[in-house]
C-alpha positions in Angstrom: 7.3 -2.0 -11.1 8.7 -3.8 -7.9 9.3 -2.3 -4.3 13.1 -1.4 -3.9 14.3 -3.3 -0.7 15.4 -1.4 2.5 13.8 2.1 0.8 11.5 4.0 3.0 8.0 4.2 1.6 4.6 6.1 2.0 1.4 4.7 1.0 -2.1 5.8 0.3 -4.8 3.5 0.4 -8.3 4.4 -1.4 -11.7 2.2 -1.6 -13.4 4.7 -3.9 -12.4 8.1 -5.2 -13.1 10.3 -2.6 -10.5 10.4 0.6 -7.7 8.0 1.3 -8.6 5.3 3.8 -5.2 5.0 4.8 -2.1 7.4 4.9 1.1 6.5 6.2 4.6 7.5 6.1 8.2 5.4 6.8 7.4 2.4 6.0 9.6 -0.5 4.7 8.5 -3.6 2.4 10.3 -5.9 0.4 7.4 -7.1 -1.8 4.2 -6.2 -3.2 2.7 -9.7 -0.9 3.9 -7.7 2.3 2.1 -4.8 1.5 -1.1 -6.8 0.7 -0.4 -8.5 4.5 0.2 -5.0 6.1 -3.0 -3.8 4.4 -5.5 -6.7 5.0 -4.3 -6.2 8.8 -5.0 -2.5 9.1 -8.1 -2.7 6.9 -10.4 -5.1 8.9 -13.4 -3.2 8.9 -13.4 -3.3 4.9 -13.8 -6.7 4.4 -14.7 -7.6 1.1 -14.0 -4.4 -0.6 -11.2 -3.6 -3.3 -8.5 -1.7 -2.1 -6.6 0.0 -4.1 -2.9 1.1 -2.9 0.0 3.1 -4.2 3.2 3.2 -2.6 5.4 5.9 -3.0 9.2 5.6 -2.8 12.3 7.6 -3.7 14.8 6.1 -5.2 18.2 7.8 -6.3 16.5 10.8 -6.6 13.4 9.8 -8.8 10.3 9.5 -7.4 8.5 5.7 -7.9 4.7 5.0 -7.8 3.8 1.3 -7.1 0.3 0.6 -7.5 -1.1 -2.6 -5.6 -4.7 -4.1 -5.6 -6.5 -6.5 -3.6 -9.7 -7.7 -1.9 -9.7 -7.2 2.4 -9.9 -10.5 3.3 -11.5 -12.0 6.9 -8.4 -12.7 9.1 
């Protein structure tokens, strides 16, 4: 599933099952890459683990999950 352009978004970000690292609201991406970028940015102190991201967006009235997956890399 792609990221709708110029569609507010959430996102939770998790690196294991227990709490979200990350939770933020109002957000706007035009790609999956731009989240990764965002992420790998806020998520420093977690290099080298998997991340794994779902961003959250409504769309016409139906809610959309987009998951996204990726390794913090060193910046």
């Amino acid at each position: 599933m792609k990221i709708i352009e110029r569609c507010p978004c959430s996102l939770q970000a998790w690196i294991g099952t227990d709490e979200p690292v990350l939770d933020e609201m109002n957000l706007y991406f035009s790609c999956k890459n731009e989240v990764k970028e965002y992420l790998n940015r806020k998520l420093q102190k977690f290099k080298g683990e998997m991340v794994e991201c779902y961003v959250y967006q409504n769309y016409k009235d139906k809610p959309r999950e987009i998951q996204v997956s990726f390794e913090v890399k060193r910046l």
